[in-house]
C-alpha positions in Angstrom: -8.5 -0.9 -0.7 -7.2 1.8 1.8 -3.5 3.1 2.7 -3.8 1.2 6.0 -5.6 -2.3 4.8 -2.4 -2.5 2.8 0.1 -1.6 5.3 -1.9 -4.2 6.8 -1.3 -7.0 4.3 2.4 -5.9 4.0 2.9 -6.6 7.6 1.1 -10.2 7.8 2.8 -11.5 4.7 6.4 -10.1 5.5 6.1 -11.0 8.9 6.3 -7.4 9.6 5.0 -5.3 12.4 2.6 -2.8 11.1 4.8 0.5 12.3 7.6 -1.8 9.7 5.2 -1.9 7.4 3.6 1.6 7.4 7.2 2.8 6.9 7.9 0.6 4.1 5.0 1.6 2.4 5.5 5.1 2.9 9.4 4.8 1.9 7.6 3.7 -1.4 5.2 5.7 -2.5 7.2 8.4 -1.3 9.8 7.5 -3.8 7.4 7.2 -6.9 6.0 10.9 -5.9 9.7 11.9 -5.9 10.5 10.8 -9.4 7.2 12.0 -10.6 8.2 15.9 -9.4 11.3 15.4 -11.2 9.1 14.0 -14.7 10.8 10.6 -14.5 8.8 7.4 -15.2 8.7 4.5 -12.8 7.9 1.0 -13.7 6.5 -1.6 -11.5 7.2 -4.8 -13.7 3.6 -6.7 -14.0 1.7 -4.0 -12.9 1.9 -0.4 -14.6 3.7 2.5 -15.4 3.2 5.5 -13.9 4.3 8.8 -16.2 3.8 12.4 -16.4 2.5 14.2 -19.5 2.1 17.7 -20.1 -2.0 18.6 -21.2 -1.7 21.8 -23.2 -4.0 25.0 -22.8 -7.5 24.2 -24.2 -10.5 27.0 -24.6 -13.0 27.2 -21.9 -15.9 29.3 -20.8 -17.5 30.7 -18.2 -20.7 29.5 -17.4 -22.2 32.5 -15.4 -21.2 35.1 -17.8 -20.8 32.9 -20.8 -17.1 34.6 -21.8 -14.7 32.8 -23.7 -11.2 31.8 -21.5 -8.4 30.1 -21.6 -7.5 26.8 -19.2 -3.7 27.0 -18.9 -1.7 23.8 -19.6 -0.5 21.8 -16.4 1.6 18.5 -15.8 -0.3 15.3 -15.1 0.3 12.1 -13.9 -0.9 9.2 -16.1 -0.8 4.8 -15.2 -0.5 2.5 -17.9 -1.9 -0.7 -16.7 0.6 -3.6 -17.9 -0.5 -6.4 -20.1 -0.4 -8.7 -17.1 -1.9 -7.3 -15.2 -4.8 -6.6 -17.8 -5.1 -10.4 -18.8 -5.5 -11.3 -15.2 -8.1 -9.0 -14.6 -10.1 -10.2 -17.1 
């Protein structure tokens, strides 16, 4: 499913128009990027938990000259799936 096929469905089951809709959407995700950058968590009851995690530097190497480096740590974001969501899947 696509950005727009959801604005989309927002806008036919809240009676929306689609311009309402695509704003809505991007209020949203917009708000969940925000309080990712900042390394908050946001829950969305019955469907997941999105998170950031830090990975830590790993060893790595090159493959065209076969040297040893190192791959520096970075933030990530992770989704936990909720339990709900996971049953109705099923």
């Amino acid at each position: 499913m696509t950005k727009s096929q959801i604005v989309e469905v927002v806008a036919k089951q809240a009676n929306l128009t689609k311009k309402a809709a695509r704003e809505a959407v991007d209020a949203f995700l917009n708000e969940i990027i925000r309080k990712l950058q900042k390394g908050e968590k946001v829950v969305v009851s019955g469907f997941g938990t999105f998170k950031v995690t830090k990975v830590k530097d790993k060893k790595g190497r090159n493959p065209q000259t076969g040297s040893d480096l190192v791959i520096k740590g970075h933030r990530a974001v992770r989704f936990l799936v909720s339990k709900s969501l996971k049953k109705s899947v099923k």
